[in-house]
PyMOL commands that place a pseudoatom at each C-alpha (Angstrom):
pseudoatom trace, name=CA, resn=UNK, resi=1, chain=A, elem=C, hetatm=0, pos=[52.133, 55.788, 31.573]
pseudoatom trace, name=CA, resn=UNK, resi=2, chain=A, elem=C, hetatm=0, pos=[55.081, 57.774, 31.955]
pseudoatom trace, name=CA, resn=UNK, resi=3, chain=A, elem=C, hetatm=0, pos=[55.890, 55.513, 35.519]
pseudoatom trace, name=CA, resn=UNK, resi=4, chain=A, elem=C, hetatm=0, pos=[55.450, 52.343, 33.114]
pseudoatom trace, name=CA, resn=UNK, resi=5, chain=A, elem=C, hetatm=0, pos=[58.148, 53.547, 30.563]
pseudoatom trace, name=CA, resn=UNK, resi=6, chain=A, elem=C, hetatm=0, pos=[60.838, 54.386, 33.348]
pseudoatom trace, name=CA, resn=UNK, resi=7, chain=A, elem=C, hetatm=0, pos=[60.089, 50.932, 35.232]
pseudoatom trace, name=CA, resn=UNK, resi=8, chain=A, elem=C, hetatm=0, pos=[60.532, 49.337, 31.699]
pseudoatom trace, name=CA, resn=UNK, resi=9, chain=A, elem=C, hetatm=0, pos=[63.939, 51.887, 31.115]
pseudoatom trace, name=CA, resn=UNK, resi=10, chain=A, elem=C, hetatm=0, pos=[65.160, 50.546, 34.268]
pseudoatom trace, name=CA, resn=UNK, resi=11, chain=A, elem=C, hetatm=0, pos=[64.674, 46.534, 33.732]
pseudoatom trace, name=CA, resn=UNK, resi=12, chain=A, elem=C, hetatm=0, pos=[65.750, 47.164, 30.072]
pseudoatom trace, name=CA, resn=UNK, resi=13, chain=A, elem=C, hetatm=0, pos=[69.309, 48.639, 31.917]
pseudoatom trace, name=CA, resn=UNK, resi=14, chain=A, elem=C, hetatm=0, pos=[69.316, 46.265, 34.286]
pseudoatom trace, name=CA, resn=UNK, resi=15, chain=A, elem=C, hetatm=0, pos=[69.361, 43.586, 32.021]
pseudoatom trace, name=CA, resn=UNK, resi=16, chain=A, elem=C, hetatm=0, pos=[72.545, 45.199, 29.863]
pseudoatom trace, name=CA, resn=UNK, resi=17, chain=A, elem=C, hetatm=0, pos=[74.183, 45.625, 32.944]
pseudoatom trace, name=CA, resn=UNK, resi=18, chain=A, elem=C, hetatm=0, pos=[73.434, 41.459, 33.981]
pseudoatom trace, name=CA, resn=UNK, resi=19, chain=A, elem=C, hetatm=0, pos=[74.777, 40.679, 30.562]
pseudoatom trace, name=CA, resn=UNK, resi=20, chain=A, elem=C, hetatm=0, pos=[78.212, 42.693, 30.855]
pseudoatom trace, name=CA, resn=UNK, resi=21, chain=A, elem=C, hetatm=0, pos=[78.780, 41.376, 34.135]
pseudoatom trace, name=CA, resn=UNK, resi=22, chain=A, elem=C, hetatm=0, pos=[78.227, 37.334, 32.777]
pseudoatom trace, name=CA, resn=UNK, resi=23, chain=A, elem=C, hetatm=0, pos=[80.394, 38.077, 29.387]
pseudoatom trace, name=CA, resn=UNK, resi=24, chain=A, elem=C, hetatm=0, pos=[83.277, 39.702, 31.300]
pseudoatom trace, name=CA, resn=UNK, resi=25, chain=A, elem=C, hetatm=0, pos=[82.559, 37.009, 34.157]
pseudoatom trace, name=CA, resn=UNK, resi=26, chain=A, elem=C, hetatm=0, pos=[80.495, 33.939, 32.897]
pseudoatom trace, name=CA, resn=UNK, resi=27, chain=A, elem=C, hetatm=0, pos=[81.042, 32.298, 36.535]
pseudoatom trace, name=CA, resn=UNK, resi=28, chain=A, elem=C, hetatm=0, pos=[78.749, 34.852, 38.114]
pseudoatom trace, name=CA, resn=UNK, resi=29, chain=A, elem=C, hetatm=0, pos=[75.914, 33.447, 36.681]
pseudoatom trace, name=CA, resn=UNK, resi=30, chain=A, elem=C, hetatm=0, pos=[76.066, 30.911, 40.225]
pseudoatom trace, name=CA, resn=UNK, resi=31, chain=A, elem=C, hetatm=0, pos=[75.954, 34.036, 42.421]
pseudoatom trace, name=CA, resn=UNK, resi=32, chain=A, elem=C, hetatm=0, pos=[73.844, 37.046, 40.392]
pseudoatom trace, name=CA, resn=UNK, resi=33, chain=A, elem=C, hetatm=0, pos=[70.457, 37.761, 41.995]
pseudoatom trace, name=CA, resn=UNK, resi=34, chain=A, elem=C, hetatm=0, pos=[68.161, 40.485, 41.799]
pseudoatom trace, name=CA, resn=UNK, resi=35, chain=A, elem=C, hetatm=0, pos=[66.734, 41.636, 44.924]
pseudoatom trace, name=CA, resn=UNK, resi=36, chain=A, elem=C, hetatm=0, pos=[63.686, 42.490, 45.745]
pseudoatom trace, name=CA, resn=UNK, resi=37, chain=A, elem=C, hetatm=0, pos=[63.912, 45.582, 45.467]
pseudoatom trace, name=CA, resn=UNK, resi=38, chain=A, elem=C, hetatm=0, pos=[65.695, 45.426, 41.931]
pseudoatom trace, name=CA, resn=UNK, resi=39, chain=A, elem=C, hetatm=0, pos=[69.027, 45.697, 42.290]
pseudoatom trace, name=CA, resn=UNK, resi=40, chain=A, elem=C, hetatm=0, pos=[71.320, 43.318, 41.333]
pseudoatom trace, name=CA, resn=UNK, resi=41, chain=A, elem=C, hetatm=0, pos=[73.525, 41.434, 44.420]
pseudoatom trace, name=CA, resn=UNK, resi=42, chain=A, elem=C, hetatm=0, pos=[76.602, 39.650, 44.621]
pseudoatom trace, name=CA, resn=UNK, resi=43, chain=A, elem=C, hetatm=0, pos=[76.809, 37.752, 47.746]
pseudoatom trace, name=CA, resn=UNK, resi=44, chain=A, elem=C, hetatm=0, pos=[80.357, 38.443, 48.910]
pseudoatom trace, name=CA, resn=UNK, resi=45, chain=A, elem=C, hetatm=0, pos=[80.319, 36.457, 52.097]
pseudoatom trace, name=CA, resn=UNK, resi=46, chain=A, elem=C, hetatm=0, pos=[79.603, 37.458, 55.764]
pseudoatom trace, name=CA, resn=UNK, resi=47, chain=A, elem=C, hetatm=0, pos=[75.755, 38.258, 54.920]
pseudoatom trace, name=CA, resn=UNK, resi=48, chain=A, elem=C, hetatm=0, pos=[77.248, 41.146, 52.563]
pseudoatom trace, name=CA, resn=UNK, resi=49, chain=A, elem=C, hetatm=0, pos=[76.834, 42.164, 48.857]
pseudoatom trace, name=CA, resn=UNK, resi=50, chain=A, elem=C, hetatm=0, pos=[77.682, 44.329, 46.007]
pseudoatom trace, name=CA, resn=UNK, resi=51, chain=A, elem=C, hetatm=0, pos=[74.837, 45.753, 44.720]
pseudoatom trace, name=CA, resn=UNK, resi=52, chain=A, elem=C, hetatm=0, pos=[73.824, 47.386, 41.777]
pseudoatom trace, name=CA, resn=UNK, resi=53, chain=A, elem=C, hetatm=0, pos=[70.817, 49.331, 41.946]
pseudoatom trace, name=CA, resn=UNK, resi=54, chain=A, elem=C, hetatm=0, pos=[69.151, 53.254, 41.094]
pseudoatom trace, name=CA, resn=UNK, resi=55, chain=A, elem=C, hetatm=0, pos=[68.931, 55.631, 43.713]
pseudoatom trace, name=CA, resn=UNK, resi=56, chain=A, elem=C, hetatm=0, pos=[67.904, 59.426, 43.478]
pseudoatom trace, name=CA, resn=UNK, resi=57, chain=A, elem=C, hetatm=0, pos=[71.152, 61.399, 43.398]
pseudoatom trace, name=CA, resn=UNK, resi=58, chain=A, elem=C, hetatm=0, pos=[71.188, 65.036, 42.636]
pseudoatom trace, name=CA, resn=UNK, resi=59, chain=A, elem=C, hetatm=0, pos=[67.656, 65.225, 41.463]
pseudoatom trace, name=CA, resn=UNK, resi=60, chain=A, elem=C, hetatm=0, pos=[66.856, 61.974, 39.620]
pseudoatom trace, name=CA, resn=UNK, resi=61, chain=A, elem=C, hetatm=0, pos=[67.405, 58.245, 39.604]
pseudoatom trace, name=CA, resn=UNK, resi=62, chain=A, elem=C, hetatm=0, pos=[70.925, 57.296, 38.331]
pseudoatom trace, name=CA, resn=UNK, resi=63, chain=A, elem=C, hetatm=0, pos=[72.448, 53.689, 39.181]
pseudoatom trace, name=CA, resn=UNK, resi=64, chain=A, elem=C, hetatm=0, pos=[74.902, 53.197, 41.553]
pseudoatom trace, name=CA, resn=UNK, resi=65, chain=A, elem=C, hetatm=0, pos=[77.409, 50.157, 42.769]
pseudoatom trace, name=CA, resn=UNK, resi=66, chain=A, elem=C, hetatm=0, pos=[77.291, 50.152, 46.348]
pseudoatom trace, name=CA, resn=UNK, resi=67, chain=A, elem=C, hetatm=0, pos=[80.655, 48.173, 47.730]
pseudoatom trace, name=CA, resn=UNK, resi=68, chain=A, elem=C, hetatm=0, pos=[80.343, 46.399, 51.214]
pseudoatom trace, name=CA, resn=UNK, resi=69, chain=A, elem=C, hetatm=0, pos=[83.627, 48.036, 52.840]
pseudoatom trace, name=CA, resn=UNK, resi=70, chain=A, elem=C, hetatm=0, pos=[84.948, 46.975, 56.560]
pseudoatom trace, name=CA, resn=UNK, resi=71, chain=A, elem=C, hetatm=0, pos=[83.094, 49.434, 58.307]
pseudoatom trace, name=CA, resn=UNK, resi=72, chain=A, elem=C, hetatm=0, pos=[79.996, 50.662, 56.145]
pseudoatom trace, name=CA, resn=UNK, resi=73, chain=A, elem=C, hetatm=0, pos=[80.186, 50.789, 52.700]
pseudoatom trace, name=CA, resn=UNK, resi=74, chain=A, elem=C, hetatm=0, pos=[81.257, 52.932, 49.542]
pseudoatom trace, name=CA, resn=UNK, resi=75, chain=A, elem=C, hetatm=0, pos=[78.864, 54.479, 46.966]
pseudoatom trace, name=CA, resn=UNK, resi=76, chain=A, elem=C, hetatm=0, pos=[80.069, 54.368, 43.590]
pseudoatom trace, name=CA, resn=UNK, resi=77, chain=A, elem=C, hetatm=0, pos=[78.207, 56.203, 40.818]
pseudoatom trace, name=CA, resn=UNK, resi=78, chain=A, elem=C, hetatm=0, pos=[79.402, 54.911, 37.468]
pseudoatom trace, name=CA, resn=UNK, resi=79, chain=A, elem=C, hetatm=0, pos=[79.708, 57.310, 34.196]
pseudoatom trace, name=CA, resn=UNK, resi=80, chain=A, elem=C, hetatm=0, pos=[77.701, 55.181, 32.686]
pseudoatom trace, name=CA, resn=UNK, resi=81, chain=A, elem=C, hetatm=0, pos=[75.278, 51.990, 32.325]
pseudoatom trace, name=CA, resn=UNK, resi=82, chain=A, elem=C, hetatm=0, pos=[78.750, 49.917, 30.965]
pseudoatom trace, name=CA, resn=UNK, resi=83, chain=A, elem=C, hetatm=0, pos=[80.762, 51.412, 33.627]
pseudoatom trace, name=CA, resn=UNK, resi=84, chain=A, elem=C, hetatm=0, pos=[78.772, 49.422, 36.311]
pseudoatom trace, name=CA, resn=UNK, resi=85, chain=A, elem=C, hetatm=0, pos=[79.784, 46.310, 35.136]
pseudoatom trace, name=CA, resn=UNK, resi=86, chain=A, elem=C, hetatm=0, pos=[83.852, 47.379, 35.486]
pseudoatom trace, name=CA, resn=UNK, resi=87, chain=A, elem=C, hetatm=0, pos=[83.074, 49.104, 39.039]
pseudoatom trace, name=CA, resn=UNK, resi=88, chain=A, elem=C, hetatm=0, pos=[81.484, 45.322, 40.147]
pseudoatom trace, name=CA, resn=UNK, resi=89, chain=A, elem=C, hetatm=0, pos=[84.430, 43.495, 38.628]
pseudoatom trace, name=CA, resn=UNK, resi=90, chain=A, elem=C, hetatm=0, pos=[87.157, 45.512, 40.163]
pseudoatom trace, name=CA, resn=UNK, resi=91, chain=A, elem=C, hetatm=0, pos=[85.483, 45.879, 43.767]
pseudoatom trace, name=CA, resn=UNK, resi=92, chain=A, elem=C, hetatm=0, pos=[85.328, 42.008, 43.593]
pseudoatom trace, name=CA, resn=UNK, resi=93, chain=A, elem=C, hetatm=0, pos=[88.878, 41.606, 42.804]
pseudoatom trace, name=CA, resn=UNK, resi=94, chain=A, elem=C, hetatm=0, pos=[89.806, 43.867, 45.755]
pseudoatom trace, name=CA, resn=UNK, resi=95, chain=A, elem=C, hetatm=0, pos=[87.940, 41.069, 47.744]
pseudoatom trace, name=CA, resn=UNK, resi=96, chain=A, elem=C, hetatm=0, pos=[90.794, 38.795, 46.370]
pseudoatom trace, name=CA, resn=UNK, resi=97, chain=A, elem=C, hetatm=0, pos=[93.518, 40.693, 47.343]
pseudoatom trace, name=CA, resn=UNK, resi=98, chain=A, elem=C, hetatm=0, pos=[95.371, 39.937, 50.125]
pseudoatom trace, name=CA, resn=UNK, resi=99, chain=A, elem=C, hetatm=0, pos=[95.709, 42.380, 52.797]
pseudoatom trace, name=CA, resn=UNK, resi=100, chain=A, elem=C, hetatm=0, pos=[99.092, 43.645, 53.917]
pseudoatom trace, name=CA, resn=UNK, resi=101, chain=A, elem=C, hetatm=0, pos=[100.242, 42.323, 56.843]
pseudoatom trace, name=CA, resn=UNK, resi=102, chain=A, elem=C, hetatm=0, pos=[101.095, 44.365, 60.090]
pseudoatom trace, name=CA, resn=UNK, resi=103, chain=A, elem=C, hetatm=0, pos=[104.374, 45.005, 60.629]
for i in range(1, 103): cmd.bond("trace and resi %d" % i, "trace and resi %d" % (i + 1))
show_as sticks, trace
zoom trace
Protein backbone atom coordinates (compact mmCIF):
# COMPACT_ATOMS: atom_id res chain seq x y z
CA UNK A 1 0.00 0.00 0.00
CA UNK A 2 2.57 2.28 1.00
CA UNK A 3 4.33 1.65 -2.88
CA UNK A 4 0.69 2.62 -4.23
CA UNK A 5 0.58 6.03 -2.34
CA UNK A 6 4.20 7.13 -3.51
CA UNK A 7 3.44 5.97 -7.27
CA UNK A 8 0.18 8.07 -6.86
CA UNK A 9 2.53 11.12 -4.97
CA UNK A 10 4.65 10.96 -7.92
CA UNK A 11 1.92 11.15 -10.94
CA UNK A 12 0.01 13.65 -8.70
CA UNK A 13 3.64 15.88 -8.99
CA UNK A 14 4.12 15.08 -12.21
CA UNK A 15 1.05 16.37 -13.30
CA UNK A 16 1.65 20.00 -11.35
CA UNK A 17 4.83 20.07 -12.85
CA UNK A 18 3.07 19.35 -16.76
CA UNK A 19 0.70 22.12 -15.88
CA UNK A 20 3.42 24.87 -14.89
CA UNK A 21 5.37 24.07 -17.78
CA UNK A 22 1.99 24.56 -20.39
CA UNK A 23 0.80 27.91 -18.37
CA UNK A 24 4.28 29.49 -18.46
CA UNK A 25 4.65 27.85 -22.08
CA UNK A 26 1.23 26.86 -23.68
CA UNK A 27 3.26 25.91 -27.03
CA UNK A 28 4.82 22.92 -25.32
CA UNK A 29 1.83 21.15 -25.30
CA UNK A 30 3.16 19.97 -29.28
CA UNK A 31 6.39 18.61 -27.77
CA UNK A 32 5.61 17.33 -23.85
CA UNK A 33 5.76 13.53 -23.52
CA UNK A 34 6.10 11.30 -20.75
CA UNK A 35 8.41 8.55 -21.16
CA UNK A 36 8.20 5.38 -20.37
CA UNK A 37 9.73 5.41 -17.66
CA UNK A 38 7.79 8.57 -16.26
CA UNK A 39 9.59 11.36 -16.76
CA UNK A 40 8.58 14.06 -18.64
CA UNK A 41 10.78 14.85 -22.18
CA UNK A 42 11.26 17.69 -24.28
CA UNK A 43 12.64 16.68 -27.52
CA UNK A 44 15.35 19.28 -28.12
CA UNK A 45 16.63 18.04 -31.43
CA UNK A 46 19.56 15.69 -32.36
CA UNK A 47 17.75 12.55 -30.62
CA UNK A 48 18.18 14.64 -27.22
CA UNK A 49 15.82 15.80 -24.39
CA UNK A 50 15.23 17.60 -21.24
CA UNK A 51 13.84 15.48 -18.91
CA UNK A 52 12.12 15.71 -15.86
CA UNK A 53 12.02 12.76 -13.82
CA UNK A 54 12.78 11.27 -9.81
CA UNK A 55 15.88 9.70 -9.12
CA UNK A 56 17.30 8.52 -5.64
CA UNK A 57 19.65 11.27 -4.47
CA UNK A 58 21.04 11.29 -1.02
CA UNK A 59 18.80 8.63 0.32
CA UNK A 60 15.38 9.03 -1.34
CA UNK A 61 13.61 9.89 -4.56
CA UNK A 62 13.64 13.68 -5.27
CA UNK A 63 12.99 15.02 -8.99
CA UNK A 64 15.50 16.22 -11.03
CA UNK A 65 15.83 18.21 -14.62
CA UNK A 66 18.41 16.54 -16.45
CA UNK A 67 19.78 19.13 -19.37
CA UNK A 68 21.27 17.49 -22.61
CA UNK A 69 24.72 19.56 -22.61
CA UNK A 70 27.44 19.21 -25.63
CA UNK A 71 29.26 16.55 -24.16
CA UNK A 72 27.03 14.61 -21.51
CA UNK A 73 24.64 16.28 -19.66
CA UNK A 74 23.90 18.42 -16.40
CA UNK A 75 21.82 17.26 -13.38
CA UNK A 76 19.78 19.83 -11.93
CA UNK A 77 17.94 19.20 -8.66
CA UNK A 78 15.29 21.86 -8.21
CA UNK A 79 14.28 23.34 -4.56
CA UNK A 80 11.20 22.42 -5.24
CA UNK A 81 8.22 20.71 -7.35
CA UNK A 82 7.57 24.61 -8.96
CA UNK A 83 11.17 25.10 -9.40
CA UNK A 84 11.25 22.33 -12.13
CA UNK A 85 9.15 24.05 -14.31
CA UNK A 86 11.68 27.43 -14.25
CA UNK A 87 14.89 25.01 -14.50
CA UNK A 88 13.03 23.47 -18.00
CA UNK A 89 12.17 26.94 -19.23
CA UNK A 90 15.52 28.51 -18.77
CA UNK A 91 17.67 25.40 -20.05
CA UNK A 92 15.41 25.71 -23.19
CA UNK A 93 16.10 29.27 -23.70
CA UNK A 94 19.87 28.58 -23.47
CA UNK A 95 19.06 26.31 -26.54
CA UNK A 96 18.04 29.68 -28.21
CA UNK A 97 20.90 31.51 -27.56
CA UNK A 98 23.32 32.02 -29.93
CA UNK A 99 26.73 30.91 -29.31
CA UNK A 100 29.65 33.32 -29.37
CA UNK A 101 31.58 33.19 -32.18
CA UNK A 102 35.41 32.33 -32.27
CA UNK A 103 37.52 34.97 -32.54
Amino acid sequence: MLEDTRRSDAHGERERIRRALLARRPALAARLVEGPSGALTVPVGQGRAIEVGRMRRLGRPRWVVVEPMEEGAKVHEPAGIGDCARIVLAALARRRMPRASAA
